[in-house]
C-alpha positions in Angstrom: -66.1 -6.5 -53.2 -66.4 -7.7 -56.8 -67.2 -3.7 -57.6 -64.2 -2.9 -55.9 -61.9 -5.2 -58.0 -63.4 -4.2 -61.3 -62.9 -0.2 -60.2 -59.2 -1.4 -59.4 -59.5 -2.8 -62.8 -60.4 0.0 -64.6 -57.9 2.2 -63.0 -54.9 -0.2 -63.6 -56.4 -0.5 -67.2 -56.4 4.2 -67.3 -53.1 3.8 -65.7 -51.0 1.8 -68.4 -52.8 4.1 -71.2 -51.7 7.2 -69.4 -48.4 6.1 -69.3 -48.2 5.0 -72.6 -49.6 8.3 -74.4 -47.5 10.4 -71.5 -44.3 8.7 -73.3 -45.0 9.8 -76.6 -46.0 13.2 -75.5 -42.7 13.2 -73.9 -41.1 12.4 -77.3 -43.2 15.1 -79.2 -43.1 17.6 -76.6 -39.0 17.0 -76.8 -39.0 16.9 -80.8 -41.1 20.0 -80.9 -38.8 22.1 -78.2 -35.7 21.7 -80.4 -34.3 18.5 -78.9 -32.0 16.0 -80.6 -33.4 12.6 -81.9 -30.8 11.2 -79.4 -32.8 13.2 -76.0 -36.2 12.5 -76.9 -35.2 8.6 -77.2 -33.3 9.1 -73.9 -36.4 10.5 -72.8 -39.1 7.7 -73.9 -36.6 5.2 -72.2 -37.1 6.4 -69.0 -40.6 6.6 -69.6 -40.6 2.9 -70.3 -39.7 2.1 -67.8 -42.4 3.3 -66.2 -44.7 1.8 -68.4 -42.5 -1.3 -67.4 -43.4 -0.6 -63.7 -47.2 0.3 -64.1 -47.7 -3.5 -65.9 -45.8 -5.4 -63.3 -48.2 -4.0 -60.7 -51.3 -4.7 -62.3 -49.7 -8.5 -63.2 -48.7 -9.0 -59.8 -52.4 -7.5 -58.6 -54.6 -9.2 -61.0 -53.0 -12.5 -59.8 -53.1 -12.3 -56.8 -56.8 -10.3 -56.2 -59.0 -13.2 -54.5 -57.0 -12.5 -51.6 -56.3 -9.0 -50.4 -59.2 -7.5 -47.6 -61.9 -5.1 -48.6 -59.6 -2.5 -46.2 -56.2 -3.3 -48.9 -58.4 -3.1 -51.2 -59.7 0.2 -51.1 -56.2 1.6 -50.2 -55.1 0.0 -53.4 -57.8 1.7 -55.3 -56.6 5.4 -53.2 -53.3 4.9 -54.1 -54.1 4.5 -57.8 -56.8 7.3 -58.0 -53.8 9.5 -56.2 -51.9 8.0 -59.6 -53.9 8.7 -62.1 -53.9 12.3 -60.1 -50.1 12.6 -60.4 -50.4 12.5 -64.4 -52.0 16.3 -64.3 -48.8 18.1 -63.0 -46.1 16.5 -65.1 -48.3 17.4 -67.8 -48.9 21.0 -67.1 -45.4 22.0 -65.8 -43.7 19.7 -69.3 -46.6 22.1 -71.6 -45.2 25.5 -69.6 -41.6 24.5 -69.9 -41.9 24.2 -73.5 -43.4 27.4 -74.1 -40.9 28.7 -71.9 -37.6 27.1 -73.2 -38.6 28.9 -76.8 -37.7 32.2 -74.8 -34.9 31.1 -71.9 -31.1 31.4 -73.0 -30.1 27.5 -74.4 -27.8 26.4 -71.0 -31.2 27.5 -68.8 -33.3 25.4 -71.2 -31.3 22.6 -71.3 -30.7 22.3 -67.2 -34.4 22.7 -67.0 -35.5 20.2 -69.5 -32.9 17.3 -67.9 -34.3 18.7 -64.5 -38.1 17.9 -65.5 -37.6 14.8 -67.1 -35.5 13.2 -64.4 -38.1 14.7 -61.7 -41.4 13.4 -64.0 -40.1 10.4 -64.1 -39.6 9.9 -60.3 -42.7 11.5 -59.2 -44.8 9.2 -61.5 -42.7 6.0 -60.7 -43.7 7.5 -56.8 -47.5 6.4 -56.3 -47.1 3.0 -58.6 -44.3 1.7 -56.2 -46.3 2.6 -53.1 -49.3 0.7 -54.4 -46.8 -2.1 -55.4 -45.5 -2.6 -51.8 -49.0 -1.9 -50.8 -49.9 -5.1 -52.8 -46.7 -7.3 -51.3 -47.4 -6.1 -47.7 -50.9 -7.1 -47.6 -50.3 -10.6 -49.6 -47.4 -10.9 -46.5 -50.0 -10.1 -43.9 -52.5 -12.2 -45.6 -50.4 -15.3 -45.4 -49.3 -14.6 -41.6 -52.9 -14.2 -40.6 -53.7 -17.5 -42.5 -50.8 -19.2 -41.1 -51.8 -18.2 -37.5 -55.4 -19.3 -38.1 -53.8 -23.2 -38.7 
């Protein structure tokens, strides 16, 4: 079980580096595309609060770790390997939008640029708040199970 925690561990740890460096790519990806100063700081805003997200999770998991089952456990650890995961698309489709933006007409651009940011941001935020009520249900059931026990 101890292995378990510290893979956990290490993927929480990946996770909040990810989402740091995904921000600044973000910005630099928006910068180089042509984008104001004003929508690339838009931009890294919404990314932090991802960031944001990712570190209440791993405060609220390192906490409370001692008492989750080996069965929450390992979903926890799915959830954030599917996280980690998640980081490969956003990447891919923000590196082919920019290389397509330098050739689209400058309304196309712009709707798809608002459309990918807006859409990154959710389907990041996605497997972290799964994994965070993951956490919560399991400390809930946890309790009730000990509760019932007395």
């Amino acid at each position: 079980m101890k292995d378990l925690i510290q893979s956990i561990e290490s993927r929480f740890q990946l996770l909040v580096t990810l989402s740091i460096f995904f921000s600044s790519l973000i910005y630099f990806l928006g910068k180089a595309t042509g984008e104001t100063d004003a929508q690339a700081v838009v931009a890294l805003f919404q990314f932090g609060g991802l960031i944001g997200l990712v570190l209440v999770d791993y405060i609220i998991f390192h906490s409370t770790k001692d008492r989750f089952s080996e069965t929450a456990l390992l979903r926890i650890d799915q959830i954030l390997l599917i996280s980690l995961a998640v980081f490969a698309a956003p990447i891919l489709i923000l590196a082919v939008a920019a290389s397509i933006k330098q050739s689209q007409p400058l309304w196309v651009a712009k709707a798809t640029g608002l459309t990918l940011g807006t859409s990154v941001v959710i389907v990041l935020a996605v497997p972290v708040v799964i994994e965070l009520v993951l956490i919560i249900s399991s400390l809930v059931s946890e309790r009730k199970r000990r509760r019932n026990k007395k």
